[in-house]
ROKE-808289 format. One line per field, with one value per residue (C-alpha): chain; x, z, y; residue in one letter. Coordinates in Angstrom, 1 decimal, decimal comma, always signed. Each point is the difference from the previous one (the first is absolute). Layout:
! ROKE-808289
cadena [A|...] .
X [X|...] .
Z [Z|...] .
Y [Y|...] .
residuo [A|...] .
//
This chain:
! ROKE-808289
cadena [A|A|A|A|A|A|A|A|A|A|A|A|A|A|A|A|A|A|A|A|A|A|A|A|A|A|A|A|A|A|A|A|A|A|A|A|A|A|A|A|A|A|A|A|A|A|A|A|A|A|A|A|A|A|A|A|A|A|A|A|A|A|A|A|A|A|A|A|A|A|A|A|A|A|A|A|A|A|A|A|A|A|A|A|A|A|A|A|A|A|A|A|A|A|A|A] .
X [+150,5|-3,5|-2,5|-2,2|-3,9|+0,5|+1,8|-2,7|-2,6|+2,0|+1,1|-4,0|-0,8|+2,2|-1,4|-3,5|-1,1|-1,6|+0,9|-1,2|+1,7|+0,3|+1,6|+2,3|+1,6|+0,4|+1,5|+2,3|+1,9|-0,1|+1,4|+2,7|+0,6|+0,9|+1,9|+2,0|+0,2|+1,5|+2,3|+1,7|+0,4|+1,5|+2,9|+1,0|+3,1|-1,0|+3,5|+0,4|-3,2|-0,5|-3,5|-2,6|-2,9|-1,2|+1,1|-1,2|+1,2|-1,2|-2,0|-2,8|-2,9|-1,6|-0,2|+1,5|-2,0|+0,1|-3,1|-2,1|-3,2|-3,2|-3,7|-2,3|-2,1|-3,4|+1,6|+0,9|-3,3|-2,0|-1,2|-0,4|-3,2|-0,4|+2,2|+0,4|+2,3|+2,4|+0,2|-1,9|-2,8|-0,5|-2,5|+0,7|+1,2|+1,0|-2,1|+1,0] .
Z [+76,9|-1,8|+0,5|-3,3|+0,7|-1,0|+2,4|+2,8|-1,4|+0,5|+4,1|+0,3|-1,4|+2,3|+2,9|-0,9|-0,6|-2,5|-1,1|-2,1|-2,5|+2,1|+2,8|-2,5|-1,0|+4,0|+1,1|-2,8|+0,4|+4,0|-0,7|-2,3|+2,5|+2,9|-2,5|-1,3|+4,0|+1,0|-3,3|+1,7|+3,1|-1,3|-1,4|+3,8|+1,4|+2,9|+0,6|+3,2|+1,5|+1,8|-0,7|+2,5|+1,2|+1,3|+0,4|+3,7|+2,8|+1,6|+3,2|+1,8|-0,2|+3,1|+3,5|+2,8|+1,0|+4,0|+2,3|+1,3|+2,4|-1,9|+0,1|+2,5|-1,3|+0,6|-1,7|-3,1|-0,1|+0,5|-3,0|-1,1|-1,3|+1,7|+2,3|+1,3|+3,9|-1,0|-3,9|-3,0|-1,1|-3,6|-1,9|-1,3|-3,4|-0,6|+1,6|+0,9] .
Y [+54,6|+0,8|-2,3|-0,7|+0,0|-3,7|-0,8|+2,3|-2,0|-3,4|+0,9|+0,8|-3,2|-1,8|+2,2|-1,0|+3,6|+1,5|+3,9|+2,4|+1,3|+3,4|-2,2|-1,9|+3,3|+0,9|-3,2|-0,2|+3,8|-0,4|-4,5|+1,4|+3,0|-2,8|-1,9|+3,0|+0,7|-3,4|+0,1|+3,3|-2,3|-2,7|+2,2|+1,3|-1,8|-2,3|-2,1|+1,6|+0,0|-3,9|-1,8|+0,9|-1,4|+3,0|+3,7|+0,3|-1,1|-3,5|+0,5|-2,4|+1,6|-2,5|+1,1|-2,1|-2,9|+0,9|-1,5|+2,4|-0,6|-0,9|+2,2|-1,2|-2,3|+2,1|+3,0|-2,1|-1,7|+3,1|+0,5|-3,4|-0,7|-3,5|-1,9|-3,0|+0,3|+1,4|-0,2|+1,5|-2,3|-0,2|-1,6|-3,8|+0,0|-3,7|-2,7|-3,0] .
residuo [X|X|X|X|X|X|X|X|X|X|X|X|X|X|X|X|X|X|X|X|X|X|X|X|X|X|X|X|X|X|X|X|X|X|X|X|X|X|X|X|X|X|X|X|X|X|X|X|X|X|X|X|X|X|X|X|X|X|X|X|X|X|X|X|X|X|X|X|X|X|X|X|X|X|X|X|X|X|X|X|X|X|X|X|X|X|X|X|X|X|X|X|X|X|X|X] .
//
């Protein structure tokens, strides 16, 4: 399937962009490339193969929520530029 520069000119349009002619030309042989492409896929024979969602198998990409001991509170607030005890002190953003 050819696309005409028309029709280039129309998908730019819709896309909000502006090409030059030089552009046009490009997008319309590499557009009719990928139609021509998905043309050749559409005549494969995929009765057998079931619908997937995806090719890979499904794994859980989180780590195990286990409880562990906490850093001491000096070691996390060492480099804290203010504190308060033992918290960070931040500066007031909202006032009452």
């Amino acid at each position: 399937m050819s696309l005409t520069h028309a029709e280039v000119q129309h998908i730019a349009e819709l896309a909000k962009l502006q090409l030059t002619e030089a552009e046009a030309a490009l997008y319309q042989e590499q557009l009719s490339d990928i139609l021509d492409y998905m043309q050749r896929l559409n005549t494969l024979d995929t009765e057998a193969i079931p619908p997937t969602a995806s090719v890979l198998p499904l794994r859980s990409v989180m780590r195990a929520d286990v409880s562990r001991p906490s850093l001491p509170v000096d070691e996390v607030l060492a480099n804290a530029p203010a504190r308060a005890g033992d918290a960070f002190e931040v500066r007031v953003i909202l006032e009452d």
